[in-house]
C-alpha positions in Angstrom: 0.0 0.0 0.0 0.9 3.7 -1.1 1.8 6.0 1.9 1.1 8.9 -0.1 -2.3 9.5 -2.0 -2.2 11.4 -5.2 -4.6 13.5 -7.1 -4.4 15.5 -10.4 -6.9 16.3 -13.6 -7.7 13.6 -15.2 -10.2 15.4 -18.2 -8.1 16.8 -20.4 -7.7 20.5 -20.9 -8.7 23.6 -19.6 -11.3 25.4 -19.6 -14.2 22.8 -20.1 -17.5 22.6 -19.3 -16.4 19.7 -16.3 -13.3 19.1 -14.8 -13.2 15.8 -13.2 -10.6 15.6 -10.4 -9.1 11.8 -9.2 -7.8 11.6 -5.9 -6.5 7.7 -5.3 -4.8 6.1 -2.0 -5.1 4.9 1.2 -6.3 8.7 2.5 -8.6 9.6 -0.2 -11.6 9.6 2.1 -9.7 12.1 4.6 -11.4 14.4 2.2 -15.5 14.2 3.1 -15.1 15.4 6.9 -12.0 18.2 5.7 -13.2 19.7 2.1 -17.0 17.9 1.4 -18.5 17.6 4.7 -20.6 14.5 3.8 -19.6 11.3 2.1 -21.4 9.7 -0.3 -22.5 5.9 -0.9 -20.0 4.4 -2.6 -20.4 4.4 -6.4 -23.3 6.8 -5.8 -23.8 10.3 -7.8 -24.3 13.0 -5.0 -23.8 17.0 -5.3 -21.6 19.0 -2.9 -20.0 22.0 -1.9 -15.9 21.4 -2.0 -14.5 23.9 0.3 -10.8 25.5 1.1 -9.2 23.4 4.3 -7.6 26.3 6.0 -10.4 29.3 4.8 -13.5 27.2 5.0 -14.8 29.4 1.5 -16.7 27.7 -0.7 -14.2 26.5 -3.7 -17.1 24.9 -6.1 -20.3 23.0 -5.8 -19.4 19.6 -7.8 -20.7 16.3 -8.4 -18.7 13.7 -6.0 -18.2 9.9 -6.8 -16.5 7.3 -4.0 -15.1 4.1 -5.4 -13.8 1.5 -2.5 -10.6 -0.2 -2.4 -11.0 -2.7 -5.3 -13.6 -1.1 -7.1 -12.1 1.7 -8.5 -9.7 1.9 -11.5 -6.6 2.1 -8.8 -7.6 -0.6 -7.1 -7.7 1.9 -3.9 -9.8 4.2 -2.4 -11.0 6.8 -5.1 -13.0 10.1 -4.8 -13.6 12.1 -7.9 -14.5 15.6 -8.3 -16.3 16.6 -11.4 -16.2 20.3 -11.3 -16.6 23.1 -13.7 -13.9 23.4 -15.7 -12.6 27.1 -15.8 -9.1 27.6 -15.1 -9.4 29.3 -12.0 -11.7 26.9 -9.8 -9.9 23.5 -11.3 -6.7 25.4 -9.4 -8.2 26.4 -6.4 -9.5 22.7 -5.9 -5.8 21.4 -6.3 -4.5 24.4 -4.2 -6.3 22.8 -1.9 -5.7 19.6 -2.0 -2.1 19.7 -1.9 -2.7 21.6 1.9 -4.1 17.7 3.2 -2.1 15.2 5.3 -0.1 12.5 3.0 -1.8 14.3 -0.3 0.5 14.8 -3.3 0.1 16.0 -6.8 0.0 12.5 -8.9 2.8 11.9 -11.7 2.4 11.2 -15.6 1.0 7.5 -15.7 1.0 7.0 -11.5 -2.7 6.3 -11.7 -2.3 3.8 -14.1 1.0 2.5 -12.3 -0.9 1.8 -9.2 -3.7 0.1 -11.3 -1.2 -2.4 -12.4 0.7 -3.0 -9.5 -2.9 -3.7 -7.7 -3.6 -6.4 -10.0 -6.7 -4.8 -11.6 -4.4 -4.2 -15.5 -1.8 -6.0 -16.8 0.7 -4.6 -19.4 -1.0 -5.3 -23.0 -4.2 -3.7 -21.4 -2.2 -0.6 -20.3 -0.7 0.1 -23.1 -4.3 -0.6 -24.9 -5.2 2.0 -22.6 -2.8 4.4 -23.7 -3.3 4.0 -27.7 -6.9 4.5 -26.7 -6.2 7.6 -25.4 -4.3 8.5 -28.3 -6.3 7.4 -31.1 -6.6 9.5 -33.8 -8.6 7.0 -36.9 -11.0 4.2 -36.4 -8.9 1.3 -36.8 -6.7 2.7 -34.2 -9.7 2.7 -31.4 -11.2 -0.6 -32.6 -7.6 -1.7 -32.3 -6.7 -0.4 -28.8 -10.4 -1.5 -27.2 -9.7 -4.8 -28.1 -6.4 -4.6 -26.2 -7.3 -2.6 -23.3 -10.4 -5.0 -22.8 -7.8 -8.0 -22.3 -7.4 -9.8 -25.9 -4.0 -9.7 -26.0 -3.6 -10.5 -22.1 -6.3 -13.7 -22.5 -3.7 -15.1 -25.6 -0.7 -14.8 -23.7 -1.5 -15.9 -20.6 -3.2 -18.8 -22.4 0.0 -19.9 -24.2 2.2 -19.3 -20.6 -0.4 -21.5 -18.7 -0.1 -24.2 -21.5 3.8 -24.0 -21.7 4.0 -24.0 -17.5 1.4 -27.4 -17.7 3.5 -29.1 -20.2 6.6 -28.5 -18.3 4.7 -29.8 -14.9 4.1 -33.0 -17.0 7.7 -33.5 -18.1 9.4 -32.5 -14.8 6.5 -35.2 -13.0 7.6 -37.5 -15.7 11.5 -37.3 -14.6 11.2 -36.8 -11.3 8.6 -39.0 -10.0 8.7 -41.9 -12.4 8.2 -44.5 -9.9 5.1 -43.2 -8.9 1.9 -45.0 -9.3 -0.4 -41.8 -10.3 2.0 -40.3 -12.9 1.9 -41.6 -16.5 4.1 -44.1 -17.8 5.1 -41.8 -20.5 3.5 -38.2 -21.2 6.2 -37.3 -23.3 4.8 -37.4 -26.1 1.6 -35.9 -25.8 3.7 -33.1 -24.3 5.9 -32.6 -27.7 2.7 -32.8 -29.4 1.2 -29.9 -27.5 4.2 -28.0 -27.4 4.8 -28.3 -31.4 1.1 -26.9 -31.9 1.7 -23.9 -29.7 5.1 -23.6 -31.7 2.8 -23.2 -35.1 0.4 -20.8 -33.0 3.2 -18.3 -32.1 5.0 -19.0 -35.7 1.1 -18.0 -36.9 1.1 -15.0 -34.9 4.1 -13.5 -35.5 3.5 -13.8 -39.3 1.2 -10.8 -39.4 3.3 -8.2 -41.5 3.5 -6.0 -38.5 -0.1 -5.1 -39.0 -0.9 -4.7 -35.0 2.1 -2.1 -35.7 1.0 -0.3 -38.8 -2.7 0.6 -37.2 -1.1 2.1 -34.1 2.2 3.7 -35.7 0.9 4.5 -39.4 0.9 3.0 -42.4 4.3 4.9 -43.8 4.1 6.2 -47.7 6.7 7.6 -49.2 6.8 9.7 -52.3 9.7 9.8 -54.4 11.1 10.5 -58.1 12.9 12.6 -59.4 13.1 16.2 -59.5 9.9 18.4 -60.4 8.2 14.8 -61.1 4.6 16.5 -59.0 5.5 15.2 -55.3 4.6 18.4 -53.3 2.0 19.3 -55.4 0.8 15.3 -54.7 1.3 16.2 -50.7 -0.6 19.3 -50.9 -3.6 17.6 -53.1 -3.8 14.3 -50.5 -3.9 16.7 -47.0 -6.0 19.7 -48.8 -3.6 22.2 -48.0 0.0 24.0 -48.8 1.8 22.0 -46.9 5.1 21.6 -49.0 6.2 24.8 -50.5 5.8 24.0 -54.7 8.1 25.4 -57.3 9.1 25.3 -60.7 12.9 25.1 -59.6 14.1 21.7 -58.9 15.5 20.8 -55.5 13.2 22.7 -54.0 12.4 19.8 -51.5 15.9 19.4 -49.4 13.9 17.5 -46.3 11.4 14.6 -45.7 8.3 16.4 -44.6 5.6 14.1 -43.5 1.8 14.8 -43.1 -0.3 12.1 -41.1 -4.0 12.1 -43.1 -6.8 9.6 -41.6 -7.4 7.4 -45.3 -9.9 5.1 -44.4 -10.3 5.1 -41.1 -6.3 4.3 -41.2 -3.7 6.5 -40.2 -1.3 7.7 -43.1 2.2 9.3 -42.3 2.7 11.0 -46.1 6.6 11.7 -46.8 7.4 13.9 -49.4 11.1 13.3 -50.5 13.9 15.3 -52.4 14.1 14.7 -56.1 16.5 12.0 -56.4 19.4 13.1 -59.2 22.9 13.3 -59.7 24.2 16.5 -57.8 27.1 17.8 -56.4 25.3 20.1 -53.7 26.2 18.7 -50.2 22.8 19.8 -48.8 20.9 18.2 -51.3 23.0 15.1 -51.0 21.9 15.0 -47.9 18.1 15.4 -48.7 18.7 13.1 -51.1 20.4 10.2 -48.4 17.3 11.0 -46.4 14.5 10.6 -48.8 16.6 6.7 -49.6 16.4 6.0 -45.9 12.4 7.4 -45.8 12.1 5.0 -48.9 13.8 2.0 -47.1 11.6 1.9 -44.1 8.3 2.7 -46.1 5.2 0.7 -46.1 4.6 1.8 -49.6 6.2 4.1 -52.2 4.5 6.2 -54.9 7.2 6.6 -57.9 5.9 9.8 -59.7 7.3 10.8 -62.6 5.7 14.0 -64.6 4.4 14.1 -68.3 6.6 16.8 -69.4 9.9 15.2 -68.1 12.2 12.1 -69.0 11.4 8.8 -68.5 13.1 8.1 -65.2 13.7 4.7 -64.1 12.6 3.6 -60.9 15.1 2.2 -58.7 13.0 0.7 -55.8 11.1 -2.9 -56.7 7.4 -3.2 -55.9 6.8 0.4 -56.1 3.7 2.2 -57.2 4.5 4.7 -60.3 2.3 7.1 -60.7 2.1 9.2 -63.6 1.7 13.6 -62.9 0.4 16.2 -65.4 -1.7 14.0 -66.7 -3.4 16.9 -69.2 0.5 17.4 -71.0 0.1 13.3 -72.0 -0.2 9.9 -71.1 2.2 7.2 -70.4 2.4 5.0 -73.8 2.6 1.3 -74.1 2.2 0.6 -70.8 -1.0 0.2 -68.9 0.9 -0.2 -65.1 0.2 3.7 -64.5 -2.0 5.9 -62.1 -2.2 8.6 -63.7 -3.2 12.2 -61.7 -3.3 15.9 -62.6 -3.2 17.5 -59.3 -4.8 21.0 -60.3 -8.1 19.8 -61.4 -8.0 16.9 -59.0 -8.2 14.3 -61.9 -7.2 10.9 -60.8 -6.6 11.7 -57.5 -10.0 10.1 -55.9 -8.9 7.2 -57.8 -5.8 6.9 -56.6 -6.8 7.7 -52.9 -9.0 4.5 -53.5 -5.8 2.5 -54.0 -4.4 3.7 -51.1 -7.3 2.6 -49.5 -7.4 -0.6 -50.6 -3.3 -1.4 -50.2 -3.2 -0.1 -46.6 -6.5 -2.1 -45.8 -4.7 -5.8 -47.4 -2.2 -4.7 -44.1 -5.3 -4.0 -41.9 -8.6 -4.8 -42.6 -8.9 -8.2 -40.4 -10.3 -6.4 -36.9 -11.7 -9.7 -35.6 -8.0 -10.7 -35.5 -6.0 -10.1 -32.1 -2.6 -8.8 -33.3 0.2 -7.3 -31.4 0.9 -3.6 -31.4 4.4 -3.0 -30.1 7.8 -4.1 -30.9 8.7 -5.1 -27.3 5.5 -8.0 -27.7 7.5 -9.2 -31.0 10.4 -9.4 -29.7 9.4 -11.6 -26.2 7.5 -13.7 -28.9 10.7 -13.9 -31.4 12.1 -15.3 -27.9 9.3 -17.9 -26.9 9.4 -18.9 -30.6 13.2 -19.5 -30.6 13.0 -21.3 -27.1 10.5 -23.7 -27.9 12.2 -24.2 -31.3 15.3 -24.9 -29.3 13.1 -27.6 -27.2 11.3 -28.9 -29.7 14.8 -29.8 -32.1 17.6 -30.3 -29.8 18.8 -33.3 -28.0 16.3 -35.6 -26.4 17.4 -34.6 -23.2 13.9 -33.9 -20.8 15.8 -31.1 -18.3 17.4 -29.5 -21.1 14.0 -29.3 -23.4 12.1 -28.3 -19.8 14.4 -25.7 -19.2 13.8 -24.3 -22.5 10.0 -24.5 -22.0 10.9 -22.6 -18.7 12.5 -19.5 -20.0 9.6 -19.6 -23.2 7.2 -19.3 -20.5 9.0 -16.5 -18.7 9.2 -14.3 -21.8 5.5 -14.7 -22.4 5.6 -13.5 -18.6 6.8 -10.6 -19.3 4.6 -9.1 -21.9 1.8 -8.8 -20.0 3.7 -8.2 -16.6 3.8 -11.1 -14.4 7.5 -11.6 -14.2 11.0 -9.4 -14.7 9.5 -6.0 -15.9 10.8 -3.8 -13.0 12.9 -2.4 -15.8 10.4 -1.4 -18.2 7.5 0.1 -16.1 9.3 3.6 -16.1 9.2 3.7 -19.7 6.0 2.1 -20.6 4.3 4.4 -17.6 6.1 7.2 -19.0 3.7 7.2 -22.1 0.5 8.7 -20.3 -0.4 11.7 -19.1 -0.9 13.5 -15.9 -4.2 12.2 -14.3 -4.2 8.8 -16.0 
């Protein structure tokens, strides 16, 4: 238990037309008899004058909820405020506040901290929690509800119970074998059950980082060369001058991305140098950049304009898109989309495609997917442990040692085992009052 309780705004910005105010620990309820004067039933709705400890004036009339150990997001004793949200009374309140007995303005994430270290969230559902805070596009809320409600937790811990009663068989098998009540020989029921939850994770992992692309973008890169349409392209797909368009060529010395919503998707839209030979060092270096912004794309757009050279396109599996449609068309080859970014010809169409390629990466929302790279990597781990087990010597403490540590690094995803280390930083994504 927390010797200090905390408090802070949990609603967002100021002003509002309600601020709600959290105040979670062990002392919580020190504030009915000091600052409200009555105390409501527990998960009951009541109205109340808040007042100052030390002046006894009258800081707000609010609404005031009490949540008991265990029944409150915490997991401790809760009391929240919801006041009106101008600027002035939001401050008084916490002015106030801070003047109680063990009381302490909360830090970014503490509320959810304590949350998890009660037992009432593990890991995936925090950071579920977070992304839903966050979410900016559809597919990123579907995505994080499903976490934060305990998908990911439920298919994890299902796999880590599995992998702990396999081992239980084995070790009972080694270690007791003159037993009446164990099994002759479980062995190989356990291999069996242990190379199906090999294919599982091998399954899982084989999701081209879709879980990843709904909550971090789908990444698009436009490149080509010089004057080939890309700002103008930018500018057309986030309906507004965004990228600065000229007729001179190099205008574009830096990757400047735009994040659009594209189907209920979220988009991060680079717009790259010109890529040609030059002997200026700071477009060289635009030029290096817009290669990396290419390299770790989802998709690139090769543009090249009507009125210019046929420029090959150096990056395989590319999208070319023809520009300036109205100076001509591309001849003797149908693998074009064309656009004219003034009159907006082509451009619904080719917002279509992007639809539909970034939807092939994420259009399954039934399916539960991981959303972070620390999940792929444990998994990489449990994968490579139970691949050890499953194909190594047929020795049974060796192959249950490996089922061991597999079942650990499923452990630690959703926070059971060895995360001291990364609560800081995964706690260190929220805000002040959650």
């Amino acid at each position: 238990m927390h010797e200090s309780t905390i408090f802070a705004l949990s609603s967002g910005g100021l002003p509002s037309g309600t601020a709600v105010i959290r105040i979670s620990g062990s002392h919580a309820f020190d504030v009915f008899p000091i600052m409200v004067r009555q105390a409501p039933e527990p998960r009951r709705v009541s109205v109340a004058k808040i007042y100052d400890p030390e002046t006894n004036t009258v800081l707000d009339q609010a609404i005031v909820l009490l949540f008991d150990q265990g029944r409150s997001f915490t997991g401790e004793d809760t009391v929240e405020f919801q006041c009106h949200g101008g600027v002035a009374t939001v401050q008084s309140v916490l002015n106030s506040l801070s003047k109680l007995k063990h009381f302490r303005p909360a830090e970014a994430g503490e509320f959810s901290r304590r949350a998890f270290e009660s037992g009432k969230l593990d890991l995936t559902e925090l950071e579920g929690l977070s992304d839903l805070i966050s979410a900016q596009t559809e597919n990123q809320r579907r995505q994080a509800l499903n976490q934060s409600s305990g998908a990911l937790r439920q298919l994890y811990e299902g796999w880590r119970s599995e992998l702990i009663q396999q081992r239980a068989y084995i070790e009972a098998e080694f270690d007791f074998a003159d037993e009446d009540d164990v099994p002759g020989s479980v062995s190989e029921q356990v291999w069996n059950r242990v190379e199906g939850l090999f294919a599982s994770i091998e399954l899982h992992l084989d999701d081209n980082r879709r879980g990843e692309i709904v909550r971090d973008g789908y990444q698009i890169a436009l490149t080509g060369a010089p004057n080939a349409g890309k700002s103008s392209l930018l500018n057309a797909l986030a309906e507004r001058d965004v990228a600065i368009v000229a007729d001179q060529p190099g205008t574009t010395r830096d990757v400047l991305e735009v994040q659009l919503d594209i189907g209920g998707q979220l988009v991060i839209l680079s717009d790259t140098a010109g890529l040609r030979e030059t002997s200026d060092v700071v477009e060289l270096e635009g030029i290096r950049r817009a290669q990396a912004a290419a390299d770790t794309a989802d998709l690139i757009l090769w543009l090249q304009a009507a009125d210019a050279d046929l420029s090959a396109c150096p990056y395989d599996g590319a999208v070319r898109v023809w520009t300036k449609s109205d100076l001509g068309k591309p001849s003797g080859d149908n693998d074009w989309v064309t656009i004219h970014t003034q009159s907006q010809e082509g451009v619904s169409n080719l917002l279509d495609f992007l639809t539909s390629k970034q939807d092939s990466h994420t259009a399954d929302h039934s399916e539960i997917l991981m959303s972070r790279s620390r999940h792929r990597n444990a998994l990489i781990e449990v994968r490579d442990h139970l691949d050890r087990c499953l194909s190594g010597p047929n020795d049974h403490v060796v192959r249950s040692e490996h089922l061991r540590l597999a079942a650990d690094a499923l452990g630690r995803i959703t926070g059971r085992i060895d995360v001291e280390d990364l609560l800081d930083v995964i706690f260190s994504e929220f805000c002040i009052g959650k």
